[in-house]
N, C-alpha and C positions, 0 to 999 in steps of 0.2 A: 310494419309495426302492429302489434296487435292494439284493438280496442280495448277500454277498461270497462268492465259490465256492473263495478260497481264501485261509484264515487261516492261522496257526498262533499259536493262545492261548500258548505255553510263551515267546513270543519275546516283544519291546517295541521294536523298532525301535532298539534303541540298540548293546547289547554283546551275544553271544548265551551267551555263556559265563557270564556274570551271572544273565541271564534266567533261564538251565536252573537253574541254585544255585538259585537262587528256590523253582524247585520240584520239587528232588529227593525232598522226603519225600514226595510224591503230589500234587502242586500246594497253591500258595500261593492258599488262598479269597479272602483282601482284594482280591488283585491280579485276580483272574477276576473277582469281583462289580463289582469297577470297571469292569473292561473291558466287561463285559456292559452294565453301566450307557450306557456312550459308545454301544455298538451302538443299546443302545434309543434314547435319546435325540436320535440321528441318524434315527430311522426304520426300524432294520435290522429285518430279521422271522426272513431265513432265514441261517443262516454253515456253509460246510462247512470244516472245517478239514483239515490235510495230516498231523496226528496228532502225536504223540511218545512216549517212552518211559517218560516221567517221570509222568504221571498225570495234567498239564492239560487237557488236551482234554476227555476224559475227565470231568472235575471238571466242566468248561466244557457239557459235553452233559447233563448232572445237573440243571445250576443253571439251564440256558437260559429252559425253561419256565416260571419265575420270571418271565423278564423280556420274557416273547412275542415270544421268538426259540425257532426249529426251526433247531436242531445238529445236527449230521451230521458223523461222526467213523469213521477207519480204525482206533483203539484206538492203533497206534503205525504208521509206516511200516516198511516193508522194504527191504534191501540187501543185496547181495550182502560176504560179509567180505571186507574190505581196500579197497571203493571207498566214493564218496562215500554219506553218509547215513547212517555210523555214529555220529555226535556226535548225533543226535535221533533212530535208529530201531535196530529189532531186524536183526540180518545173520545168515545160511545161508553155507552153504559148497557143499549139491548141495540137490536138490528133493526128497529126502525131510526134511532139515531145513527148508524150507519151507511144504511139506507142514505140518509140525509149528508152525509160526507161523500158518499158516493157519486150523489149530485153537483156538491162544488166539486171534486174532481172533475166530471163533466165540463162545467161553468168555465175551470180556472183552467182548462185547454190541458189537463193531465194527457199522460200517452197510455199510462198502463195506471194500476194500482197497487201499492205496495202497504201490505201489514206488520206487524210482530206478532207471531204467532207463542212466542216465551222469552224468557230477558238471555241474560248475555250469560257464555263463561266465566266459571269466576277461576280466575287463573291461579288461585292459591290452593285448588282442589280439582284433584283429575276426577271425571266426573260430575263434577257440582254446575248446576244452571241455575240463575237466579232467576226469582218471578215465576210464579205460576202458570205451565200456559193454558192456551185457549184445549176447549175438548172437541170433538172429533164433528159433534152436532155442531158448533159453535163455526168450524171450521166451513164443511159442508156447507152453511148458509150464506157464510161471505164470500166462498170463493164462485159458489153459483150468483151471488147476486152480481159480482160484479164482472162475471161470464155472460150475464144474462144481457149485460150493454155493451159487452163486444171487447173489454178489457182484459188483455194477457193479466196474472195476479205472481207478483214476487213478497216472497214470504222469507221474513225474517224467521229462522226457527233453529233452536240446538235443544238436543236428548233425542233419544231414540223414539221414544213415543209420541213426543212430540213431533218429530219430522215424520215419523210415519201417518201420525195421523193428517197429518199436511197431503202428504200426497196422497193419501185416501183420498182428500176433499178435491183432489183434483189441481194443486197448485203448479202454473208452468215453472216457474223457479223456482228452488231452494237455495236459501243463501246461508250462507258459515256452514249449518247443519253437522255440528261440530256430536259425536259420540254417538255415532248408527251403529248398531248392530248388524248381522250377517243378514237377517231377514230383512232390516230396513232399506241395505244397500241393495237387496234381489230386487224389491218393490220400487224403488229409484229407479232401476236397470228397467225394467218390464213397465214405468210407469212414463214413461217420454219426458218425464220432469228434466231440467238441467239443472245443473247442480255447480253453483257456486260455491268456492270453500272458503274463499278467503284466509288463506292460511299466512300469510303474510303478515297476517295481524297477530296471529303467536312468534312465528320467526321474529318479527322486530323486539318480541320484550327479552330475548336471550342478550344475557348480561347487564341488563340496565339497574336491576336489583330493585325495581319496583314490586315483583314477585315474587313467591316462592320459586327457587330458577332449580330445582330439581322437579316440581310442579308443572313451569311452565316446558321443558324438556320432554317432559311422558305426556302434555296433552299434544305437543307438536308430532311426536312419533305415531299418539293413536290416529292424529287427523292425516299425517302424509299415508299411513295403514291403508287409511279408508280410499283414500284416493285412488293406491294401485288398486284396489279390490274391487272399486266402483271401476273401473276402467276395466278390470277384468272381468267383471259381468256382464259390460257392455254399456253403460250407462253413460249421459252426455254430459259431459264437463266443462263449462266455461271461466276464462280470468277474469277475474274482479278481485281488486285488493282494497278494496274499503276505505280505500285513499280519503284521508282526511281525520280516521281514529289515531290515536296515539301514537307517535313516532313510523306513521304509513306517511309521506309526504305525495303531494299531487305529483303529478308524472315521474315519479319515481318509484311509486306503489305496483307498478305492472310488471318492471322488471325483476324484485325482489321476490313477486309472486310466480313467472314464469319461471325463476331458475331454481323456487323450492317444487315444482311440478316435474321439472328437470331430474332434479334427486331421486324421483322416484319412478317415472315414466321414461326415462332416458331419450333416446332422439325423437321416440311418439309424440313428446310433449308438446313439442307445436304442432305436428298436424292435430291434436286431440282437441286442442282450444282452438286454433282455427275455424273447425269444425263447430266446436260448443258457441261461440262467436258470430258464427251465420247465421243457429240456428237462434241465439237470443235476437239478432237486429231482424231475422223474418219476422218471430210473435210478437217481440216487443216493438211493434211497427207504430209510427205516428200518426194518431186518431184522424179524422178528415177533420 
């Protein structure tokens, strides 16, 4: 069974603002031992999660080895104040309060560290990303600073320029990185980055009618696009279904993401995440 390279335990697939209640006092234990439960019982071994603020993750990397799963956890994600990522992570305002989060990382037994580098899709418009993201200097400083303590960096980022300028900065993961261009996928390819799509997270909103569903249809074809394209220029691709956003449920999130990789890579598809898979649990390795 393959590993999920990108969970988030604080979520449930359902309302997100719920979920967090859940576990404002430091995470809700029933609900993590559950979950952990599904993981095992699916076969899961390895989960890296995208973090939170609240204490799940956390909880969730405690409890794992209970249940012969290896967790892998950023303690909370970061964001820049005022953009996207502040409803689940810690925000800076310049890079020495950065800096300063980078230390509780440190403190809070983080494994890697994990950003937003610009907000989400907006599913009602092909194309469209909300939030402003970070600039290319902005990038460059975080991903060195926290290269500089020995931390792999996964980076939240969709638009083409945006991701591009992610991997200028050097970041070992790209997650969603939802609307690259021909050039951005070469620079993916040539840049040893892995590349999470998370596409499972468009796949689920076909037919719910929370979307524009001719909208969400043309983002889901440009991103399975990109994927054969990335794979044909050589680029590393690992699973992560984001398990825990909107109708992605926990241990059920990997399957719906490897059979839309399927679609488009045909029997490749598992050795390509397999692959993508080893090379996330080598850099995302846990801290001493």
């Amino acid at each position: 069974m393959f590993g999920d390279n990108h969970v988030h335990m604080v979520l449930d697939g359902v309302y997100y603002k719920d979920a967090i209640n859940r576990h404002r006092r430091g995470g809700d234990e029933q609900f993590v031992r559950a979950t952990l439960t599904k993981y095992r019982d699916a076969g899961v071994t390895y989960l890296r999660d995208g973090g939170d603020r609240f204490g799940a993750c956390t909880m969730a990397a405690r409890l794992a080895p209970e249940y012969g799963i290896e967790y892998r956890t950023p303690f909370f994600p970061i964001c820049r104040k005022g953009r996207y990522g502040e409803f689940i992570g810690r925000s800076f305002t310049n890079l020495s309060e950065y800096q300063t989060l980078l230390g509780e990382v440190c403190a809070g037994g983080g494994d890697f560290v994990k950003f937003m580098a610009s907000g989400i899709m907006d599913f009602d418009h092909l194309g469209a990303v909300t939030s402003e993201p970070l600039t290319l200097p902005e990038l460059k400083d975080m991903v060195s600073a926290a290269h500089d303590l020995g931390f792999a960096v996964m980076v939240h980022v969709n638009g083409a320029e945006a991701v591009r300028n992610t991997l200028l900065a050097g970041a070992d993961s790209i997650e969603h990185g939802a609307y690259q261009d021909d050039e951005c996928l070469h620079l993916l390819a040539e840049s040893g980055a892995i590349w999470v799509p998370t596409v499972v997270t468009i796949g689920n909103l076909r037919g719910k009618g929370r979307y524009n569903e001719r909208a969400v249809e043309q983002i889901l074809e440009s991103h399975l696009q990109n994927i054969e394209t990335a794979h044909r220029y050589g680029a590393k691709l690992a699973l992560g279904s984001d398990a825990g956003a909107w109708e992605v449920f926990h241990s059920d999130g990997a399957a719906g993401e490897l059979s839309l990789f399927r679609q488009v890579l045909g029997k490749e598809a598992d050795n390509v995440l397999q692959a993508g898979g080893r090379e996330i649990q080598a850099r995302f390795k846990k801290k001493p």
